[in-house]
N, C-alpha and C positions, 0 to 999 in steps of 0.2 A: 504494500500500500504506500503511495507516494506520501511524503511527507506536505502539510498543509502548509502553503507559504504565504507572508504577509502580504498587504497589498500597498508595497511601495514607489512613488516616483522612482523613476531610473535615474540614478546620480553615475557618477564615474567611479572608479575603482580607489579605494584609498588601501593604500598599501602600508603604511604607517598608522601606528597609532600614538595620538599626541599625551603628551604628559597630562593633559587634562580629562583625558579620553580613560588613561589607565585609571586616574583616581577615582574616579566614578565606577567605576569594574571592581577594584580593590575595595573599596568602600563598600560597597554591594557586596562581593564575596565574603568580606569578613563578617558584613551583621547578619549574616544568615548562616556562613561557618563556621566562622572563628577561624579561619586559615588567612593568617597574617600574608599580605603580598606586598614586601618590597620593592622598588623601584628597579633590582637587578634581577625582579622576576618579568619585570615589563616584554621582554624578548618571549618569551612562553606562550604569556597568554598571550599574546600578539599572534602566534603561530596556532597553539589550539581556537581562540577562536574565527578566527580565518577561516578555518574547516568548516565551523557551523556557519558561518555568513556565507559562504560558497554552496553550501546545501539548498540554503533560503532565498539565498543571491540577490542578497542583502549587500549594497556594497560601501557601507564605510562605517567603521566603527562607533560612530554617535547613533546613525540610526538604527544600528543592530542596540544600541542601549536603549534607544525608546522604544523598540519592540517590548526588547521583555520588560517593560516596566510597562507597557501594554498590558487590559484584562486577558487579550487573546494572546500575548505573546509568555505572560505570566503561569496560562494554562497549557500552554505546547511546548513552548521551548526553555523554561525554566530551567528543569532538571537537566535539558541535555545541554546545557550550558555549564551547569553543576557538574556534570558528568565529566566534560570535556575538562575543568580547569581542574579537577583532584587527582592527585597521585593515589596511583593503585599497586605497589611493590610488593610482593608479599612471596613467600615458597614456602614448599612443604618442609617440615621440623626446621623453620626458622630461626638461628640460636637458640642451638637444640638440646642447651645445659639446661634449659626452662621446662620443657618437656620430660626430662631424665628426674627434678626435683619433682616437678608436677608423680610422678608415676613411683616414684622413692617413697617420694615422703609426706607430701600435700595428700595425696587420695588415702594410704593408709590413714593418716592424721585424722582425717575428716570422715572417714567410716566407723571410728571408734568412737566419734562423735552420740549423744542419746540424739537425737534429733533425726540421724541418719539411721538407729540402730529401730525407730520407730517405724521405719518403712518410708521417710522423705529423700527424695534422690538429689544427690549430688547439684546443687544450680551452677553453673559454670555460661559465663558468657564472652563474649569474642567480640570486643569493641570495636569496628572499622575493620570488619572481615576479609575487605577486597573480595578476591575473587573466589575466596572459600578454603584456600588451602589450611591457613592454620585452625578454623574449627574441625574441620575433616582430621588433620592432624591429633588433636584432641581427642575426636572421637575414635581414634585407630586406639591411641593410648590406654581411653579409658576401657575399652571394650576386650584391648590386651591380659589389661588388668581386672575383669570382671567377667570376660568368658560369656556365657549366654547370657548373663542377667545385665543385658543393656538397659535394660529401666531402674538401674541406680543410677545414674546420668543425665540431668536434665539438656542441652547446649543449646544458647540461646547466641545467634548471629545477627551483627547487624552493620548496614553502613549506608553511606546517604546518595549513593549511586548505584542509579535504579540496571546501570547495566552489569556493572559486576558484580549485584545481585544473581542478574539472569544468569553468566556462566556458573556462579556459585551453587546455585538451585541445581541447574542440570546436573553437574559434577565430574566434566569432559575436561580430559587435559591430554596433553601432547605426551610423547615418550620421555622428552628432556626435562618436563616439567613433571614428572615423577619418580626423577632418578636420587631426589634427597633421600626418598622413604628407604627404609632399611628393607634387604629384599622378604625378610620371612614375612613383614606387615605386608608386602605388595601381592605375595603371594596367597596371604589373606582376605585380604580386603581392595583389590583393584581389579575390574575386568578388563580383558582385551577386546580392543572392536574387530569387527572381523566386515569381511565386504568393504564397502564402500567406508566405513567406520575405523579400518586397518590404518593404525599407527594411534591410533585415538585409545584412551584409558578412562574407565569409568570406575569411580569411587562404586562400593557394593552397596546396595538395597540395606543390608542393615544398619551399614555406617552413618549413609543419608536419613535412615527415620531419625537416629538419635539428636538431627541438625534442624532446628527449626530458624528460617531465614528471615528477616523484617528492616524495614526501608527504616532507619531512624538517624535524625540530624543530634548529632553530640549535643547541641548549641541549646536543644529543646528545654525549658526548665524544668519535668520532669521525666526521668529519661526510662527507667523499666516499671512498670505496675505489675502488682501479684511479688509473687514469690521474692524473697531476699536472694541475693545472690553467693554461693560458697567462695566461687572464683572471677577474678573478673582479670583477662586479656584485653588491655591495651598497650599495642606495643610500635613503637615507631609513629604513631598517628598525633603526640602533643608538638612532635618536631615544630608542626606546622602552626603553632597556635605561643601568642605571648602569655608572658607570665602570669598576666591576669586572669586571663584565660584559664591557662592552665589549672589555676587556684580553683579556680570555679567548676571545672569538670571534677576534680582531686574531692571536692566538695561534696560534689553529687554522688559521683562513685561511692563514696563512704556512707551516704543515705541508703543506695543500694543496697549496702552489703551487710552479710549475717558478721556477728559477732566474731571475730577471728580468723576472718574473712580474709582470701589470699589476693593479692594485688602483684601480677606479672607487669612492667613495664620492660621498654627496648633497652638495649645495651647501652645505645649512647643516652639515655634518658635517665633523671635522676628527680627524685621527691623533695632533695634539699635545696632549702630555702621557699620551697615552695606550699610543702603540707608538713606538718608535724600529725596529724592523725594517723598516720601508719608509720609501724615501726621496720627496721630493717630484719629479712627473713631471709636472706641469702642475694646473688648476684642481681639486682634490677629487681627482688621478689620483695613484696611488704607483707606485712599483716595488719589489719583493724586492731587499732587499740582495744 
């Protein structure tokens, strides 16, 4: 289905976008992500959204702004605007000492738990999932460690881009993009495509039920309802957000989370100076006060 395009005068091509052009972008991307864009990102989005004004052929970066600040352009092109300026980086067992403690010592810790011993399962969530690898990853681990009783497991995914949700969902990945997992998980939990499908790798049927996938902006003021959460993955995604920011998220997370609650952040990423509510639990791992 072709995409709906606006209904614009024909201007000439602008090929540039002006300093004044970016800050009205920047400005608009952060109060709805919180993804901070410096001036030495100007080159970027200049490049991603070039793509979506050539789709729409839409041609110069002011009136691709008044689009989506358009009712029409606010309900079509919004998100694929969103889509287009967020980093999606992610692989399977991503700094994979996280996973090793995760499956050590986090899940036994937390099944001797009464809470857990009463029949509630595991809540674990996966903050800015991308494209699905590290909750799948999660759920290889936990499933590892729990054998048929995958309903000790809750895995709640999510991110604010509705397309790498879609690949997430399906659970189709290349050869190269499954060569992190260790081969005895692959050889449990990965199908090969066969026909037209040959070279392609599906995550298994049981892995995917334990993954439940949902569009949510971090930025939200409140970010999961129901259930407290045991574990919460976010990792490499505060890169992108200032310090204030970041307080603010570090804030909610902790609203989330059950009592003693584990907190995985990225490698290069750190709590200090930023939250004093979780304490240090090993490399980039916290726990709830």
């Amino acid at each position: 289905m072709a995409e709906a395009k606006p209904d614009v005068a024909p201007v000439s091509w602008t090929r540039t976008m002006t300093d004044m052009e970016f800050e009205l972008f920047s400005n608009m991307i952060y109060s709805v992500t919180g993804i901070k864009m410096p001036p030495v990102k100007k080159l970027m989005l200049t490049s991603r959204l070039s793509k979506r004004m050539k789709a729409l052929e839409i041609k110069s970066y002011s009136q691709y702004y008044d689009y989506i600040c358009s009712p029409e352009g606010r309900s079509a092109e919004f998100h694929r605007m969103i889509d287009a300026v967020t980093t999606n980086k992610t692989d399977f067992f991503r700094e994979s000492d996280h996973f090793s403690i995760l499956a050590e010592r986090v899940i036994p810790e937390l099944t001797a738990r009464t809470r857990f011993m009463q029949g509630n399962p595991i809540n674990i969530w996966s903050a800015g999932c991308s494209t699905g690898e590290e909750p799948y990853t999660i759920g290889m681990v936990a499933s590892d460690y729990f054998g048929e009783n995958r309903s000790s497991v809750s895995i709640l995914a999510t991110d604010i881009s509705t397309r790498v949700l879609e690949t997430a969902v399906n659970g189709i990945y290349t050869e190269n993009a499954i060569k992190p997992i260790p081969l005895y998980l692959r050889k449990k939990y990965i199908l090969r495509g066969k026909g037209d499908k040959a070279g392609l790798f599906r995550i298994s049927p049981d892995i995917r039920k334990m993954v439940t996938f949902r569009k949510l902006n971090l930025m939200d003021k409140r970010l999961i309802p129901g259930a407290e959460m045991d574990i919460v993955f976010c990792r490499n995604v505060i890169i992108y957000f200032d310090r204030g920011t970041q307080a603010e998220l570090f804030d909610k997370f902790y609203d989330t989370m059950a009592p003693g609650g584990y907190l995985f952040i990225g490698s290069s990423e750190t709590l200090h100076g930023i939250s004093d509510k979780f304490i240090p639990a090993g490399p980039t791992v916290y726990r709830k006060k």
